[in-house]
Each structure stands twice: as C-alpha cells, then as structure tokens.
N, C-alpha and C positions, 0 to 999 in steps of 0.2 A: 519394526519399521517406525512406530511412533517412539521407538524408545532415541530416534537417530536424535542431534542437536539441528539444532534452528540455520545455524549457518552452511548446514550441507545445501539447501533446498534455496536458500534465499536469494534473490535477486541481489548482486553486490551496484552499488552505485544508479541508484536508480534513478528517473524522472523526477526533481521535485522542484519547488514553488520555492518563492522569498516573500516573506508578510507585504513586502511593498510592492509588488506584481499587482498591478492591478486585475479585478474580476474578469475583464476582457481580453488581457495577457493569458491568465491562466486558463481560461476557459478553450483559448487557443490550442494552449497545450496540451491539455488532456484531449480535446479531439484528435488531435496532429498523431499523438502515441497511443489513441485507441483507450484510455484511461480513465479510471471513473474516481480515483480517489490519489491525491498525493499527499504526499509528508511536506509540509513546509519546514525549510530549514534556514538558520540564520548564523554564523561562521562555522558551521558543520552540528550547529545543535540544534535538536529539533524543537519545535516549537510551537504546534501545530497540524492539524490533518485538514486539507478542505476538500470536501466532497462532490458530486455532481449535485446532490440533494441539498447543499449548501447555496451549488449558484444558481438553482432553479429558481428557490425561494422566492427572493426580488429580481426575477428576470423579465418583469414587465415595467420595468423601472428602467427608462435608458440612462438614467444619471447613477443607479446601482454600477453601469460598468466602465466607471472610472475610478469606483474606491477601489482602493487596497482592499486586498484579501485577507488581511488583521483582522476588518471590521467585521467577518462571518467564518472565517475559520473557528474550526474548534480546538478550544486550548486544552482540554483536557482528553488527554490522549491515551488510548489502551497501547501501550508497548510490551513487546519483549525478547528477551538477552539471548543474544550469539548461542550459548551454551545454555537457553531453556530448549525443551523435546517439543519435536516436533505434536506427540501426545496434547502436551500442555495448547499449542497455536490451533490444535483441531478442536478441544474443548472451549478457546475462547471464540472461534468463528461459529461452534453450535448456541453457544450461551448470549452470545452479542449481537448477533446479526449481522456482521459488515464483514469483509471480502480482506481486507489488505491489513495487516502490521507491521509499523515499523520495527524495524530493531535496533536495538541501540546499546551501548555499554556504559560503566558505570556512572561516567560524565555526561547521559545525554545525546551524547557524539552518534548519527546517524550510520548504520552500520550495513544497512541493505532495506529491504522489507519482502515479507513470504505473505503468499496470498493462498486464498481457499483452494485457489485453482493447485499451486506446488505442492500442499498436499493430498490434492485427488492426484497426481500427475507420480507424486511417490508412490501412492498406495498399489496405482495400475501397475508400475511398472515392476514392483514385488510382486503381485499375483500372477501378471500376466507379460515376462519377460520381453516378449514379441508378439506385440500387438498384429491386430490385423487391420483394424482401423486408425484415420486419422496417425497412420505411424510419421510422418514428419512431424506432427507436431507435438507429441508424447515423446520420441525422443531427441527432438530439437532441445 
C-alpha cells in the first residue's frame, strides 16, 4: 500500500491562493473549505505554501490584512511528484511536521496535493475493507 504512487491518493485540483490575495482573502478561504494550509499558485506553477500558522503570526495587526500573501507565505516548499510512493509522502509528514503536499511535475505545474489524512485513509482501507465507523467519510 505504501509502495502505491502519489497520484492514486491525491486530491486532483485543489483550493489554492495567488501571491496577490490578500491575507484577508485567504484567510476567508481557508475558513470557507475547512483548510489549514494551501499551495499558492501563479499560472499553474506553484510558488508557495501559506499556512494558518503563517496568518496567525501578525494577526494583531489590522493593517497585516491587506498585504498580499507573498509577503508571509513560504517560498520554500517540500514537494512531491505524481509517481513518488506513497511510502516516500508518509516519511515526509513523519520527519517534517506538517499535514499537506503539494504535487507537482517536472515544470513545477501544480498537480493536486495528498495530505496526512489520504494516507491514514489508504492505510484503514487496506486493513480494514469495511469499516464500521465514520464509514461515509473513509469511503467518501
């Protein structure tokens, strides 16, 4: 099951931000779809992650949310490729800390993002075909 690829599991077309969205914009966003973290994207290349712990930071700052989300996103970004294993997305979510990666191919080019959650969500549903709990949302 970890040996499957990245783009069986991934979310294709996801939520994501534009560097020029202001703080207040995005912060919308991620409440509206329940989200704690998006890929900011700029004509399909990504560019970008900004997180909830991004716009907390200055959020005693009412003039913080009219900037652009350039000015705290973060530019360097853990990605990875369609055809890396799922294996490989569970080692980087144990070793880094953070919940969401994007994926991307060679160019950059935004391609979905798999989160911590797809792969507990694969694992259950190898072990335990038919749940009994939470079954709509395991196999939603």
């Amino acid at each position: 099951m970890l040996n499957e690829q990245v783009r069986q599991i991934m979310t294709k077309d996801p939520v994501t931000a534009a560097p020029n969205n202001s703080i207040a914009e995005v912060t919308e966003l991620m409440v509206s779809n329940g989200l704690n973290q998006l890929p900011v994207v700029e004509n399909g290349i990504l560019v970008g992650m900004i997180t909830t712990h991004d716009l907390w930071k200055d959020s005693l700052n009412p003039e913080v949310n009219h900037a652009e989300i350039s000015s705290i996103m973060s530019k360097k970004v853990i990605k990875i490729a369609p055809k890396d294993k799922v294996g490989t997305a569970a080692e980087l979510f144990m070793d880094r800390r953070f919940k969401t990666l994007p994926v991307v191919n060679l160019d950059n080019e935004l391609k979905g993002v798999v989160t911590a959650f797809d792969v507990m969500r694969l694992t259950l549903k190898k072990e335990y075909p038919n749940p009994i709990l939470y079954k709509e949302v395991i196999n939603g």
